[in-house]
C-alpha positions as CSV (number, residue, x, y, z in Angstrom):
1,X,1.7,-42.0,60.3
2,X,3.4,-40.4,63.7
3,X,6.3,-39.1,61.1
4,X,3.7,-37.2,59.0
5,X,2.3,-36.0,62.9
6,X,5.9,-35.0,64.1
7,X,6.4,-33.4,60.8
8,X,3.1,-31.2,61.9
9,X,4.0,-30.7,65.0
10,X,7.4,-29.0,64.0
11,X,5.8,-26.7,61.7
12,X,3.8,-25.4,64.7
13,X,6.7,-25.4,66.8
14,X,9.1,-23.5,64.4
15,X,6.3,-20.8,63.6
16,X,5.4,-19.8,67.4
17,X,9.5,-20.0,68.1
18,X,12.2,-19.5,65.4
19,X,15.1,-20.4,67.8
20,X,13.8,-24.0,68.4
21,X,14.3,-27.2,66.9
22,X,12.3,-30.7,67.5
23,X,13.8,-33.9,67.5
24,X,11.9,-36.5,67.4
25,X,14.1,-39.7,69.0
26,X,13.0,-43.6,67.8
27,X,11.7,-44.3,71.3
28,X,9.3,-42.0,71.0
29,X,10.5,-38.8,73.0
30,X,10.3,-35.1,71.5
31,X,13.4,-33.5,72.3
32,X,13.1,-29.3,72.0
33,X,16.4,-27.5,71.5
34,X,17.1,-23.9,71.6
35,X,19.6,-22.9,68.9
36,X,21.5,-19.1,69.7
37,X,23.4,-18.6,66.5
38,X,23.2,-20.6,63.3
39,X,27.2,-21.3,63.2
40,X,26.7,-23.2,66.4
41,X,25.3,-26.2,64.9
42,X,28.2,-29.1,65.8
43,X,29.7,-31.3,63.3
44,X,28.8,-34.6,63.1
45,X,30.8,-35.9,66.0
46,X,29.9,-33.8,68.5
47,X,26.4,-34.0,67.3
48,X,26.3,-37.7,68.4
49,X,27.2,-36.9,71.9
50,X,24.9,-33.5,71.8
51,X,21.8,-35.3,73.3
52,X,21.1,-38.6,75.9
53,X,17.7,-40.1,75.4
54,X,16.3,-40.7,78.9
55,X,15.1,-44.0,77.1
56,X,18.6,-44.6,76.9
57,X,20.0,-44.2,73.5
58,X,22.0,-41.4,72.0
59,X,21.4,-40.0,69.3
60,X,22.1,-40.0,66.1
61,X,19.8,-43.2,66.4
62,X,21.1,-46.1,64.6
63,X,18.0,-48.3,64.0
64,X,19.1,-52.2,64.3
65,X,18.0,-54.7,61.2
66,X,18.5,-57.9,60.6
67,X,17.6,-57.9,56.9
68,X,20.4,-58.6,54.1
69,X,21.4,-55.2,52.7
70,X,21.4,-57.2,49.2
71,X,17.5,-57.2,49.4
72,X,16.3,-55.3,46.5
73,X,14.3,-51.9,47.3
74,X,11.3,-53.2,46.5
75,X,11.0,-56.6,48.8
76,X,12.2,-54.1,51.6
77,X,8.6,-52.1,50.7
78,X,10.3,-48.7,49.9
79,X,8.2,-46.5,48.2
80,X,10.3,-43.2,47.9
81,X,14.5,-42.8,47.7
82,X,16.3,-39.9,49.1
83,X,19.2,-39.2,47.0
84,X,21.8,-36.2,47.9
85,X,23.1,-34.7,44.7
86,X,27.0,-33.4,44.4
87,X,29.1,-37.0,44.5
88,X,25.6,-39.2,44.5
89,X,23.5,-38.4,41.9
90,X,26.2,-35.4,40.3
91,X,29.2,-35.6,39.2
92,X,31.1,-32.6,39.7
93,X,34.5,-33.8,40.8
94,X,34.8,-32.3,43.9
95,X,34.5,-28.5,42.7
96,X,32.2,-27.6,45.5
97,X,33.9,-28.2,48.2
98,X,37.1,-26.9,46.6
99,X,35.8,-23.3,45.9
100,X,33.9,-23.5,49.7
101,X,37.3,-24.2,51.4
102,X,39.4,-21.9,48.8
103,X,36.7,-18.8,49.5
104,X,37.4,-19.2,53.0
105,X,40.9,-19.5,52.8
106,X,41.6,-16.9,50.7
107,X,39.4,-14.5,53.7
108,X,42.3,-15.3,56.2
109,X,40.6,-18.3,57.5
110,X,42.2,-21.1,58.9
111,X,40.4,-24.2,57.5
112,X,41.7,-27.7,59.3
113,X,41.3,-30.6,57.0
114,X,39.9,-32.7,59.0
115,X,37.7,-30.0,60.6
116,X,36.1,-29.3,56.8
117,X,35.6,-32.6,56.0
118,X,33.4,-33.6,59.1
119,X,31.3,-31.0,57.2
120,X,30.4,-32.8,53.9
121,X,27.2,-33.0,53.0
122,X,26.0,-29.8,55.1
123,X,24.4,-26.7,54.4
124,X,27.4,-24.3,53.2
125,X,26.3,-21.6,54.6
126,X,26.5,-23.3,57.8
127,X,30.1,-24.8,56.9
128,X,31.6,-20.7,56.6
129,X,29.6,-19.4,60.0
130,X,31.4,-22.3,61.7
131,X,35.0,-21.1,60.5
132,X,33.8,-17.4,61.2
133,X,32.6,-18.1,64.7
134,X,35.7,-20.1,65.3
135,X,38.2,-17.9,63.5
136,X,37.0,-15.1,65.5
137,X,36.8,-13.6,62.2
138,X,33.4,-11.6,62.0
139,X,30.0,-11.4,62.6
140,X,26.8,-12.1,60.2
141,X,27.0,-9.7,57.9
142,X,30.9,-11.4,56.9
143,X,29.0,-14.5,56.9
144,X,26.4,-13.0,54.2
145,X,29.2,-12.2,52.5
146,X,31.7,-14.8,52.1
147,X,28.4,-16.9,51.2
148,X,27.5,-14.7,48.2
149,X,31.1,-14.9,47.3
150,X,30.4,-18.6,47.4
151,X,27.9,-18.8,45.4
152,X,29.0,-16.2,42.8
153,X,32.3,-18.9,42.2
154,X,30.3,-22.0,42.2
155,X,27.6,-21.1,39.7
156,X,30.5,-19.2,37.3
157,X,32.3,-23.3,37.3
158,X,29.2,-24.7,37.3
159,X,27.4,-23.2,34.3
160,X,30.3,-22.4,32.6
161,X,30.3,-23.2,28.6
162,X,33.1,-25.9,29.4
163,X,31.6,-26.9,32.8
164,X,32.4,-30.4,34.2
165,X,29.2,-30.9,36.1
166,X,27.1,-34.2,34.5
167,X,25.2,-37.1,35.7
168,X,27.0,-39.9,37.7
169,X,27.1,-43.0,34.9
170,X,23.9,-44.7,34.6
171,X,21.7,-42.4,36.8
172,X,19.3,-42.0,34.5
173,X,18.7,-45.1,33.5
174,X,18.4,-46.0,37.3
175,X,15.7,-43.3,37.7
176,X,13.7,-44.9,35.2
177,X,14.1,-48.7,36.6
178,X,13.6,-47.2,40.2
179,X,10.0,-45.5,38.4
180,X,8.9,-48.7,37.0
181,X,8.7,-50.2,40.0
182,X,6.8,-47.3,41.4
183,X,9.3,-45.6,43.5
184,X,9.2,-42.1,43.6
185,X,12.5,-40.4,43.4
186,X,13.5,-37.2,45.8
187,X,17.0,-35.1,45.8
188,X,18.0,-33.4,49.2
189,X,20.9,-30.9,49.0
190,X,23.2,-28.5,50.9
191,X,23.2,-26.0,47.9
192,X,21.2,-22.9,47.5
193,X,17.9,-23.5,45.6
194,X,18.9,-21.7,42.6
195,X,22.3,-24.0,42.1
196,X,20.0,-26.7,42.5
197,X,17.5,-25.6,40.1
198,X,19.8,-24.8,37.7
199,X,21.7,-28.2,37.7
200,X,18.2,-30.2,38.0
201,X,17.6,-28.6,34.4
202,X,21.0,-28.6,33.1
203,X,21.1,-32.6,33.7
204,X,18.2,-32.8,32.9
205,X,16.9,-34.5,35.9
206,X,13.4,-33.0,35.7
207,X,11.8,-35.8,34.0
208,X,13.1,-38.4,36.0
209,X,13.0,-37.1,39.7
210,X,9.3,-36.5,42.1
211,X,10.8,-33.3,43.6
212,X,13.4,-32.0,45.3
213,X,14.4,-30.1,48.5
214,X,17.1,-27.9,49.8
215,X,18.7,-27.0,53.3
216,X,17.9,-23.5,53.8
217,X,13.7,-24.8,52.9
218,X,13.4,-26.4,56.3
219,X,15.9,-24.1,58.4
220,X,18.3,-26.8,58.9
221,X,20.6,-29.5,56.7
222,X,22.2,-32.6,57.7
223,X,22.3,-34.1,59.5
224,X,18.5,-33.2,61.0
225,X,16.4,-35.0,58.9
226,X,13.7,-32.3,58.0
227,X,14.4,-32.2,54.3
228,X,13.7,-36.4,54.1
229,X,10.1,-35.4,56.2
230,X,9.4,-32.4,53.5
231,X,9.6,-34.9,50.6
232,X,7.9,-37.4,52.4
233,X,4.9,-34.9,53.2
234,X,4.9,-33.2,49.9
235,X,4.3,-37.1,48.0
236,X,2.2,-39.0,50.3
237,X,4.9,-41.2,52.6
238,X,3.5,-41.9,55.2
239,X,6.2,-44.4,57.1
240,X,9.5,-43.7,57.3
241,X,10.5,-47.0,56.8
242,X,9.1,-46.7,53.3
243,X,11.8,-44.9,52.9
244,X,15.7,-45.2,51.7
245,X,18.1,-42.3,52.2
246,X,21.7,-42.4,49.8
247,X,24.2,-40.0,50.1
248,X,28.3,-40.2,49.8
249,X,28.9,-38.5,53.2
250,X,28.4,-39.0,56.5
251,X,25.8,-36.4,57.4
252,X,23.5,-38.3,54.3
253,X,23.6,-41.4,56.6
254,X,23.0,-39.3,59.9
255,X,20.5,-37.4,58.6
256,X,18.8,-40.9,57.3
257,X,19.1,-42.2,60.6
258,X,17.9,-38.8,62.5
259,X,14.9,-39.4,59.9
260,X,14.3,-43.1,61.5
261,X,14.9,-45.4,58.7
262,X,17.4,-48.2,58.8
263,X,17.6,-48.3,54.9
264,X,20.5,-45.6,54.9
265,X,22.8,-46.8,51.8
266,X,26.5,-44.9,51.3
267,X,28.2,-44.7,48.0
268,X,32.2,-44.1,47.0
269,X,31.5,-41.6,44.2
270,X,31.9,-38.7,46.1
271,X,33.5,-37.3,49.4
272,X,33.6,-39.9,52.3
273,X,35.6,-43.3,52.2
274,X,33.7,-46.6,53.1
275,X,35.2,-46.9,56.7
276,X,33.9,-43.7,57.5
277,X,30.4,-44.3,55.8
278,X,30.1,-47.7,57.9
279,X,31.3,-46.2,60.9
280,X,28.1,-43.6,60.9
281,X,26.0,-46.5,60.4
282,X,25.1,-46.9,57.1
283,X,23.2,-50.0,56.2
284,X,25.0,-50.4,52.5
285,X,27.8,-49.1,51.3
286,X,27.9,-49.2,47.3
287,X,30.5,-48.2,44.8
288,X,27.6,-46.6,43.0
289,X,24.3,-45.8,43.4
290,X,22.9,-47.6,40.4
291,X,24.3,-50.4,42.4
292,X,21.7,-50.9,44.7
293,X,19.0,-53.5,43.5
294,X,16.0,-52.1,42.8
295,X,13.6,-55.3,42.1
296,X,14.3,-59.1,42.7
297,X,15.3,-61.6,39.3
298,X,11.3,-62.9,40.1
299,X,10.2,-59.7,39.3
300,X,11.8,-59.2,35.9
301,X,10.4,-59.7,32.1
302,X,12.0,-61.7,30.0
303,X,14.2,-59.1,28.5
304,X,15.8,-58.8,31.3
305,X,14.1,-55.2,32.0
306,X,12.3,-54.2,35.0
307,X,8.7,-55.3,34.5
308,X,6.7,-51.8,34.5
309,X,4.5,-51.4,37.6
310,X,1.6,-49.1,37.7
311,X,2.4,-46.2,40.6
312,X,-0.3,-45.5,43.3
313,X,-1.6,-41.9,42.3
């Protein structure tokens, strides 16, 4: 229940002072932060080193577990997953970091590979005022800009007549196992809210998924964990560690961990390789999604199907 209090408490904290952000660290310890500009959030890296716990850990937290990362969701007493959507739960081939990293170039930005791809899985608006700021190329109003320009390119690929967005194999199916066993289902994303919408209906993910949640809703992306704490509040989780965060980049496994649970599984379908995704701490790393077990052989009918479970209201 203190998640569900810190959650509170940064509401409070956010509404009397824009410019500050809580961070709540596993020992305990609220840890306020003054932001000055919203291209100044670091990338994952520096991130790690940003903060020193004065009970002694750094964060992001890596919470320690003994407990085989083959145990299916339900024996580990999750009640809700956290998927990300572009290379988790979407298969879009790539396309949106393409047309981020093309908009920019194309502006007279100089976009370092490596640089850009510490910044999978972050809010894209915050991915261009980094190059901005660091390109000593302009000021918000560029920003604004180049973000609408963004935008304006990803929804005409997206939603195209031909587009190649669709469901990563088996999703659905999953959703629907992952249901039976009474676990709701939330999507956490770096796109704007209308993309999202728009791709939650096109994929028809509506009927499968509990809700959904987006960057710019909670002021910050990945890796701070607010959108996982939005979900949680909006559908009754009260423990974190009811909780399993996927996501095919490194800032869905720091912003997992940030969120306190040690059930942080990475996939291969989309950006990030499985060194990397191990390296940030991930608890699982998965060729797919639909690969992580969602109930134990005990636990299944006859036909081989999930037994249905009846889900607490």
């Amino acid at each position: 229940k203190l998640q569900f209090l810190y959650f509170i408490a940064y509401l409070i904290i956010v509404s009397i002072m824009p410019s500050v952000t809580i961070r709540v660290l596993p020992c305990g310890e609220i840890v306020l932060k003054q932001e000055t500009d919203a291209s100044a959030s670091p990338a994952p890296t520096q991130q790690a080193a940003a903060v020193k716990s004065t009970c002694g850990s750094s964060v992001p937290y890596v919470p320690k577990t003994s407990v085989d990362p083959s145990t299916p969701l339900v024996d580990l007493g999750i009640k809700m997953c956290v998927f990300d959507m572009a290379g988790t739960t979407v298969d879009e081939g790539g396309i949106v970091y393409a047309t981020l990293k093309q908009i920019m170039v194309d502006a007279g930005l100089k976009v370092d590979d490596d640089e850009f791809n510490k910044w999978h899985g972050a809010n894209k608006k915050e991915v261009i005022a980094h190059f901005v700021k660091t390109n000593n190329a302009g000021d918000q109003g560029d920003i604004d800009n180049l973000y609408k320009e963004f935008e304006e390119e990803l929804e005409a690929v997206y939603f195209s007549p031909n587009s190649p967005v669709k469901p990563i194999p088996g999703i659905q199916k999953y959703f629907t196992e992952l249901r039976r066993a009474g676990i709701k289902i939330g999507l956490d994303t770096g796109f704007p809210r209308k993309i999202a919408s728009h791709i939650i209906e096109m994929l028809g993910f509506g009927e499968y998924i509990d809700g959904s949640c987006v960057a710019m809703e909670v002021g910050h992306g990945r890796p701070y964990p607010f959108m996982i704490y939005k979900l949680m509040n909006e559908h009754g989780i009260s423990s974190i560690s009811e909780v399993a965060k996927m996501g095919d980049t490194v800032r869905d496994i720091e912003e997992g961990l940030a969120a306190g649970t040690p059930y942080v599984y990475g996939c291969l379908s989309g950006a990030d390789d499985e060194q990397k995704l191990r390296e940030a701490g991930a608890f699982s790393v998965v060729k797919s999604v639909c690969d992580i077990p969602i109930v134990g052989k005990q636990k299944r009918s006859s036909s081989g199907t999930t037994a249905p479970v009846k889900r607490s209201k």
